[in-house]
ZADRENRO-703787 format. One record per atom (N, C-alpha, C): z, x, y; residue in three letters. Coordinates in steps of 0.001 Angstrom, whole numbers, plus 500000, padded with zeros to 6 digits. Example, Ala and Ser with C-alpha at 12.3 -4.5 7.8 and 13.67 -1.06 7.14 Angstrom:
<recs>
507800513190494310ALA
507800512300495500ALA
507800513200496700ALA
507080512850497750SER
507140513670498940SER
507870512900500030SER
</recs>
This chain:
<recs>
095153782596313746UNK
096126783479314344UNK
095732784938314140UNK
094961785083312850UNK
094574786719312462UNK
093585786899313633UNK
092774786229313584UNK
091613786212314644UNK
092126786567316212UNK
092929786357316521UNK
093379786573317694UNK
094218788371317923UNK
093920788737317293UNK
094817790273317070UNK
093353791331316746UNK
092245790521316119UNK
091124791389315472UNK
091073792494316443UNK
091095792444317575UNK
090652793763318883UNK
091343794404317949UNK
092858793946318416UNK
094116795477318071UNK
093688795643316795UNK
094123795356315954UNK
093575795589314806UNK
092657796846314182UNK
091404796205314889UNK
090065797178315023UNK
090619798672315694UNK
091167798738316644UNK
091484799791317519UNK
092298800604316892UNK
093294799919316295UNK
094580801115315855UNK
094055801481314077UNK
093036800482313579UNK
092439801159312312UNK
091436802455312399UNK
090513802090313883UNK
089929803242313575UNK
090434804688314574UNK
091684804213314812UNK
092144805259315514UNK
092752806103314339UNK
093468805683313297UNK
094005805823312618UNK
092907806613311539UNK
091458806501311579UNK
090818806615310889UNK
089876807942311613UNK
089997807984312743UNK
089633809431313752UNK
090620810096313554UNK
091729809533313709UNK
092491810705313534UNK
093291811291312534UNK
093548810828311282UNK
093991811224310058UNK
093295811414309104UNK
092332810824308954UNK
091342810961307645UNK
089780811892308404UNK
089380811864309328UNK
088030812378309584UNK
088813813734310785UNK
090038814319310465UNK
090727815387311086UNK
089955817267311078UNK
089449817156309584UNK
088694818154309487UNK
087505818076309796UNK
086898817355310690UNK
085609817497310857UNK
085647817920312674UNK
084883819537312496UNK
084858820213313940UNK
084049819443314880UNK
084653819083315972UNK
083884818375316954UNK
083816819366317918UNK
082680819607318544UNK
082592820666320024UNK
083349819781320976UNK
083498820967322219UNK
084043820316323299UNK
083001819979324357UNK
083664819156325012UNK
082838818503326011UNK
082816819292327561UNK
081856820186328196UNK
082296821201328933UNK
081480820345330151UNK
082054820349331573UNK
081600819551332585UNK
081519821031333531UNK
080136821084334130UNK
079449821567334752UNK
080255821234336409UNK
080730822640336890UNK
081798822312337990UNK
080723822251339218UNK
079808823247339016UNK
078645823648340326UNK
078131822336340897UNK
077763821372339628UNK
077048820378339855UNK
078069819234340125UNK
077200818113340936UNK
078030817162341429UNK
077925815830340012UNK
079278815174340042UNK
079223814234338836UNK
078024813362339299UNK
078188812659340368UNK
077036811419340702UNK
076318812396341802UNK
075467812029342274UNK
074125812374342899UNK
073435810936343584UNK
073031811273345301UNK
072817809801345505UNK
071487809961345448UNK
070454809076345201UNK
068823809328344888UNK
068756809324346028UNK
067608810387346193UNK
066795810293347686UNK
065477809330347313UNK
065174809357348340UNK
063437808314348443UNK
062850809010349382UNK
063263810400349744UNK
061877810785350382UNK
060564810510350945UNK
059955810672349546UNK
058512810753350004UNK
057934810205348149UNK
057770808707348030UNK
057868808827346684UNK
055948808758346699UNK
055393808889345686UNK
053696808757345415UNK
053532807231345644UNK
052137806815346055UNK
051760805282345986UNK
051772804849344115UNK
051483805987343243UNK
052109805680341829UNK
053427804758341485UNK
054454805416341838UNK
055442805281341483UNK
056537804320342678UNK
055697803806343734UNK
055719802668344210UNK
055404801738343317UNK
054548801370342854UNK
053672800292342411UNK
054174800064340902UNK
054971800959340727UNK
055256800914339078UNK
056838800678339579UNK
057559801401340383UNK
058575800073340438UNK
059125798825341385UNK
057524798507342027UNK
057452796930342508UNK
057214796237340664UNK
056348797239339932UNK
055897796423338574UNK
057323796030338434UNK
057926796869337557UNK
059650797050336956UNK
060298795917337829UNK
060712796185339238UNK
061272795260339819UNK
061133793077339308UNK
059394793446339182UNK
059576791910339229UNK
059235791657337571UNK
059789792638336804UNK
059865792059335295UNK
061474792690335509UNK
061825793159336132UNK
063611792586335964UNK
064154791720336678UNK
063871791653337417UNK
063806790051338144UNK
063147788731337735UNK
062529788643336848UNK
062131787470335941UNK
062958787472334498UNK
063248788964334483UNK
064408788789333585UNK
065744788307333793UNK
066575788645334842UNK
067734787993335938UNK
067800787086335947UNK
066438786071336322UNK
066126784334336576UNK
066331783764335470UNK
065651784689334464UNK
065945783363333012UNK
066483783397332510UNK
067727785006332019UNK
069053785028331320UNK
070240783778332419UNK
069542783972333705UNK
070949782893334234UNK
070839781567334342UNK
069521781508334221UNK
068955780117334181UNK
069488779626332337UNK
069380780285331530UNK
069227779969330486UNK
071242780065330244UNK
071451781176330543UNK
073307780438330600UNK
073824779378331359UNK
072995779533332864UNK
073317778177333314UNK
073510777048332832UNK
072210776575331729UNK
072019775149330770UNK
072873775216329988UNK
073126776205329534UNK
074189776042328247UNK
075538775604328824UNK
076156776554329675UNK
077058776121330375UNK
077381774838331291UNK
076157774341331571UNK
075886772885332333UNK
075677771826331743UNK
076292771776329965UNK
076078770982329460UNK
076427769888329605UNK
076236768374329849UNK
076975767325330306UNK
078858767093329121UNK
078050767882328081UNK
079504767959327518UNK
080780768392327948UNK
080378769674328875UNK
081572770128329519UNK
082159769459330826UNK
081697768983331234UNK
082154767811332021UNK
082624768631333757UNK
082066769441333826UNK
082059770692334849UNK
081798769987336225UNK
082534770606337312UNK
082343769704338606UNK
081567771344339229UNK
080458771065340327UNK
080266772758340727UNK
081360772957342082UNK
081427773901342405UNK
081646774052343011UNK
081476774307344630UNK
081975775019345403UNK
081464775502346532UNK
080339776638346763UNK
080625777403345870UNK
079848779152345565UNK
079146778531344089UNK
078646778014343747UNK
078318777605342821UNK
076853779027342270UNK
075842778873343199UNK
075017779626343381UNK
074634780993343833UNK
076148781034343854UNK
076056782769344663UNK
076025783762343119UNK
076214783644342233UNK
076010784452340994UNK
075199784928340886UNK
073666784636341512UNK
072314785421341722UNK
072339786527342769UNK
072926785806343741UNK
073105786982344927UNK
074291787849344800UNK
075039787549344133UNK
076302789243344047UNK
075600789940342845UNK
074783789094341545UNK
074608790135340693UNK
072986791224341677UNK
072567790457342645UNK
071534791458343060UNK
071965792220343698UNK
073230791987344743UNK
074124792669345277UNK
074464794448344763UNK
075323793939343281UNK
076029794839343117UNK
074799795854342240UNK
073450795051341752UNK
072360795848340981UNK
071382796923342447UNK
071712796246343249UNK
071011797167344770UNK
072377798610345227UNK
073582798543345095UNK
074154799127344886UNK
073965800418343641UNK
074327799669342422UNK
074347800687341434UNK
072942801719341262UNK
071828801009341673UNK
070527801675341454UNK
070222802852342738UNK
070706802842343900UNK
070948804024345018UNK
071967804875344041UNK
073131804696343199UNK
073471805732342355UNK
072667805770341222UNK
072156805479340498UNK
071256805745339645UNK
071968805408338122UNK
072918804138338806UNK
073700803807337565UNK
072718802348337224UNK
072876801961336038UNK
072185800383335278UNK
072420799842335780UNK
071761798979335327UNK
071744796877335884UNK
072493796670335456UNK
073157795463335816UNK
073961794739335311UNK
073307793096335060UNK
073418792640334160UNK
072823791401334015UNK
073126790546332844UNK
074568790920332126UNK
074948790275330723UNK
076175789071331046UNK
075436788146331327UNK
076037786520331455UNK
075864785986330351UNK
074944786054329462UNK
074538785030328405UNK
075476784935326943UNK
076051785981326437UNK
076956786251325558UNK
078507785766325661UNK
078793785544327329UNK
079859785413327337UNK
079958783859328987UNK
079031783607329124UNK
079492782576329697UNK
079750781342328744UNK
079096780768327807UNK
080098779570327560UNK
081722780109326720UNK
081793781386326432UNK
083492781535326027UNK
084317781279327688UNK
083579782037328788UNK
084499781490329961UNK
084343780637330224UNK
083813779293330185UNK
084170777719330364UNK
084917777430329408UNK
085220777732328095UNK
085761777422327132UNK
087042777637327207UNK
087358779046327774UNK
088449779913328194UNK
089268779394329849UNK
088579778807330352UNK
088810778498331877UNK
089465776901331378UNK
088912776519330380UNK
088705774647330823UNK
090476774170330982UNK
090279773304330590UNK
091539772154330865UNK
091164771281329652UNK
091806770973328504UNK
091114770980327310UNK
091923769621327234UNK
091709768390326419UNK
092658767248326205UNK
092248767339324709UNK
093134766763324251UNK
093061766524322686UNK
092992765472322324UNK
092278764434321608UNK
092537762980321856UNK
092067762955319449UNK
093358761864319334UNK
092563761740317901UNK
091841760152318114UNK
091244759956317206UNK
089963758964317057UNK
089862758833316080UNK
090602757908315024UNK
089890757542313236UNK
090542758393312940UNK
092131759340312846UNK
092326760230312072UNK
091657761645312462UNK
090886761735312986UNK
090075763217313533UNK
090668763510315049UNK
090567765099314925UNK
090998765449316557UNK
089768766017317041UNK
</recs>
């Protein structure tokens, strides 16, 4: 039951801990540059045959990276233990995360590509769970 509160917990201790106990310590302010624009969309001009070739390189070592973090949550998550039916869209998880990574990179914001940490808590979190005892054990 404690376990289930740890977020709040965490949050209002170290809020509590920014703001009452570490009070005397001068922090500058954070001053935002009005002239300049917050985001900026990249141009592609006129890029060098360099810097082509270095990010076709990049491209297909993040894209072999993509394949095997989802491949590798896939198995975990596809364990015959979980007893998982697929679905219709089963396979589209490759194509929206390239989707929304072809997007963010014209702004010049990161990849996105963190499935592996948290897909088996969402099967775990999603399931339909039965409880059955057996010998005294649940």
């Amino acid at each position: 039951m404690v376990a289930d509160y740890a977020l709040v917990v965490a949050v209002a201790v170290g809020t509590v801990l920014g703001s009452y106990v570490f009070r005397h310590i001068d922090l500058g302010k954070f001053y935002v540059n009005e002239e300049r624009p917050m985001f900026k969309v990249i141009t592609f001009d006129n890029p060098s045959s360099g810097a082509v070739l270095a990010a076709i390189a990049l491209g297909c070592i993040m894209s072999i990276l993509f394949f095997m973090e989802n491949c590798i949550s896939a198995s975990i998550v596809n364990n015959p233990s979980n007893k998982l039916k697929k679905g219709h869209a089963y396979h589209h998880d490759m194509v929206v995360v390239g989707l929304i990574n072809a997007v963010m990179s014209v702004f010049g914001l990161p990849f996105v590509h963190g499935s592996l940490p948290h897909s088996p808590l969402h099967v775990r979190a999603l399931a339909d769970i039965e409880e059955h005892i057996d010998n005294g054990n649940l």
